[in-house]
C-alpha positions in Angstrom: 0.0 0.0 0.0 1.1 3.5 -0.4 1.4 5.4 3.0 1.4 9.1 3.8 3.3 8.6 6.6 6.7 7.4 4.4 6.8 3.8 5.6 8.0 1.4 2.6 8.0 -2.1 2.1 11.3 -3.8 3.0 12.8 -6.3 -0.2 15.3 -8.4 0.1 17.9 -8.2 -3.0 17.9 -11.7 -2.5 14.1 -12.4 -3.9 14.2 -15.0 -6.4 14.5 -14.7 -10.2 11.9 -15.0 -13.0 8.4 -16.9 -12.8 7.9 -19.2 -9.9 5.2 -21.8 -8.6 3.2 -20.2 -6.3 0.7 -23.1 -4.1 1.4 -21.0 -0.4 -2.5 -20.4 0.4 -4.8 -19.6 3.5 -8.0 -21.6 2.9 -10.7 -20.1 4.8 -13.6 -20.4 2.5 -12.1 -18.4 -0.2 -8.4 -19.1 -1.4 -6.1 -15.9 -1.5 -2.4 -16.1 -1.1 -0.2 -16.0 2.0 1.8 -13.1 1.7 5.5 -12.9 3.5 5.6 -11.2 6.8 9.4 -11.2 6.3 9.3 -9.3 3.9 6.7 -6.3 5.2 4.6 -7.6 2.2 0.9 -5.6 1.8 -1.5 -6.3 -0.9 -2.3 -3.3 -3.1 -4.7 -4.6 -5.3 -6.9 -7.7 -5.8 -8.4 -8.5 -9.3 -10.9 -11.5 -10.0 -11.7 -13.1 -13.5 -8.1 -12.3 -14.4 -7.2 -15.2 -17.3 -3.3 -15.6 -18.1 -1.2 -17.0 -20.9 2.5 -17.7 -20.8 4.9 -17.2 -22.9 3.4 -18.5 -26.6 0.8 -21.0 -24.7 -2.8 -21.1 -25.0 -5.1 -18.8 -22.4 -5.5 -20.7 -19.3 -8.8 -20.2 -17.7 -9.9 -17.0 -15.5 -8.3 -17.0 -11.9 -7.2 -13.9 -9.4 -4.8 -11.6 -9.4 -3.2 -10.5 -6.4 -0.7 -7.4 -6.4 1.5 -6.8 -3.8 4.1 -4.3 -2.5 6.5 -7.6 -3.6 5.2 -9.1 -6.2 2.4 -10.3 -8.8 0.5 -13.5 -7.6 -2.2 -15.7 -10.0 -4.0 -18.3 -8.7 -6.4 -20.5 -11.0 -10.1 -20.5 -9.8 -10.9 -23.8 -11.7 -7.7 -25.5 -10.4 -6.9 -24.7 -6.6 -3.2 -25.7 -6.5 -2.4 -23.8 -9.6 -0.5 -20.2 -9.1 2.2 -18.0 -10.4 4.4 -15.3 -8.8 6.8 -13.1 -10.1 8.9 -10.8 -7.7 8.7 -6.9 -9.4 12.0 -7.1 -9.3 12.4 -9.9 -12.3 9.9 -7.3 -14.5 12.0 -6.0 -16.7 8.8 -4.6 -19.0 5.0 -4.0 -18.2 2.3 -2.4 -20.4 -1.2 -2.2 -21.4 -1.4 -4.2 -24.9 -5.0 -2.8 -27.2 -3.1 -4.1 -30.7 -5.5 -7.2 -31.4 -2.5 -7.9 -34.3 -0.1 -8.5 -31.5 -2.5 -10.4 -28.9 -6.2 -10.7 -29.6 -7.5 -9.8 -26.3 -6.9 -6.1 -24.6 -3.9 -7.4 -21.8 -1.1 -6.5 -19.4 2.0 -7.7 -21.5 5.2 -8.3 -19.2 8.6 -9.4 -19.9 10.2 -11.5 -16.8 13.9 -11.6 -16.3 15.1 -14.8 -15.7 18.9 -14.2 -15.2 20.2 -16.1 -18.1 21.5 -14.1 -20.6 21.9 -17.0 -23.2 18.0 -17.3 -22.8 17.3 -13.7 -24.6 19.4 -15.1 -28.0 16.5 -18.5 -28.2 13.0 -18.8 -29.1 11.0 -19.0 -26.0 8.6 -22.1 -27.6 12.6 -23.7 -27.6 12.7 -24.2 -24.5 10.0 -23.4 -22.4 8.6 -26.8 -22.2 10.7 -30.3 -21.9 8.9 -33.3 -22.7 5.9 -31.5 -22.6 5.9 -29.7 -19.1 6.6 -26.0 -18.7 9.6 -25.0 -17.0 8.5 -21.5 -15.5 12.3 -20.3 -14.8 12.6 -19.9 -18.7 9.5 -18.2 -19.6 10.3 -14.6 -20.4 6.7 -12.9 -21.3 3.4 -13.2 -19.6 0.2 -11.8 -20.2 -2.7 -10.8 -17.7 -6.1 -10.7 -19.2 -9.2 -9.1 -17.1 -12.5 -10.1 -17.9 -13.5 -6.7 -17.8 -10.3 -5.1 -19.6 -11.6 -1.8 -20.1 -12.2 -1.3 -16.2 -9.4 -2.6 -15.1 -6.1 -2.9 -17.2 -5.5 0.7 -15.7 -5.6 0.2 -11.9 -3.4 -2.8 -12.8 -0.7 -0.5 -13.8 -0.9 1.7 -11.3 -0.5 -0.8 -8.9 2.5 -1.7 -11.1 3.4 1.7 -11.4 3.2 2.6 -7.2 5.6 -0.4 -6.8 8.2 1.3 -8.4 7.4 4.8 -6.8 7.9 2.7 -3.4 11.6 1.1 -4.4 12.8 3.8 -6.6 16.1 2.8 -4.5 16.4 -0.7 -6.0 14.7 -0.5 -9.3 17.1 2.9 -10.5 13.5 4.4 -11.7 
């Protein structure tokens, strides 16, 4: 959350790199993520009906989105276990996509750093998947798509946006 009374979230430069698994859930009716106290970690901004494709792979079906003061946390509605995270400090890239030539559907386009140089120079469909399962640490663009795009796409980014406001420090922006 953004305070008026100056207190930031604390990061550790130690946060982990690219896409992860994310499965670390409070069940109490609903399912919403456990955020980490060690980290000072607030949610920001909570966003349901939020569908999300990786990398070149088909659109997986509408789940939640979860923005933090740490990161950005999906978690599939029709399968519990499923989630993503990615730390703000592995987006290198985040925007609001309307060109229905790039991506059919209005989106938040990102691009994740996954601290392998040698990765930029490949095709992502190379080597995102062996033997058929998808290896998260190599997938370098993800897409968030609201079921109500118009509405929302924006308060996405400025939840985006507000991160980097708080961290200025660590992100150099």
């Amino acid at each position: 959350m953004l305070h008026g009374d100056g207190r930031t979230a604390h990061l550790s430069l130690n946060q982990r790199i690219g896409l992860q698994h994310f499965d670390d859930c409070v069940v109490d009716g609903n399912v919403r993520p456990l955020l980490g106290s060690n980290y000072s970690e607030e949610l920001m901004y909570v966003l349901h009906g939020v569908a999300i494709t990786l990398g070149s792979r088909p659109l997986e079906s509408p789940g939640s989105l979860y923005v933090t003061t740490r990161r950005v946390i999906w978690l599939s509605d029709a399968d519990r276990g499923k989630g993503y995270a990615v730390d703000f400090l592995s987006l290198s890239l985040h925007a609001v996509s309307r060109d229905r030539e790039a991506y059919p559907f209005p989106c938040i386009y990102t691009q994740i750093e996954t601290g392998d140089e040698d990765d930029e120079e490949e095709s992502e469909d190379s080597y995102s998947e062996i033997n058929g399962d998808l290896v998260l640490s190599k997938i370098t663009e993800m897409r968030l798509v609201p079921s109500d795009a118009g509405k929302c796409i924006l308060a996405v980014i400025h939840a985006l946006y507000c991160f980097h406001c708080l961290h200025k420090e660590i992100t150099g922006i």
